[in-house]
N, C-alpha and C positions, 0 to 999 in steps of 0.2 A: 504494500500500500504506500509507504512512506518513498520507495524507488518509483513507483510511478510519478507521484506527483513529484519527486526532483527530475527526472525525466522529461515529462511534461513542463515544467517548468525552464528546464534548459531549451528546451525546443521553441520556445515562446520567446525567450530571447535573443536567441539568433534569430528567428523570424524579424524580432523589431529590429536587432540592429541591423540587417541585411535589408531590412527595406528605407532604410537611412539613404537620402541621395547623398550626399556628402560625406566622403572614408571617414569612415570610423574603425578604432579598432580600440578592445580590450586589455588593461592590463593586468595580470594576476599577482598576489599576493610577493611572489618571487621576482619581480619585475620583468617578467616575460611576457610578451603578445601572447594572449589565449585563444584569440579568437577577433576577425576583421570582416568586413562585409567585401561587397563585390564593389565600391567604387573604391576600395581601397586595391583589390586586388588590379583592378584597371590605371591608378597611378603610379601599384608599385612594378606591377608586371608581372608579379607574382603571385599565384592559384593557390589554394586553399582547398584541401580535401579531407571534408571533417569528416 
């Protein structure tokens, strides 16, 4: 029950941040990109395969 809705939850947020027109991307707690949308992948040139 409790992995669905983190699941779910995770999915909701990539959804918002990928419908971002403007790059956007995530930073995590370890100071690493976790995760960027698609106008980011189009200024950085580089694809993302979650």
């Amino acid at each position: 029950m409790i992995e669905n809705f983190l699941t779910e939850s995770k999915h909701r947020l990539i959804d918002i941040i990928d419908f971002f027109p403007d790059p956007t991307f995530v930073i995590g707690n370890d100071k690493k990109v976790i995760i960027w949308n698609a106008a980011m992948e189009i200024v950085s040139g580089v694809i993302v395969q979650i």
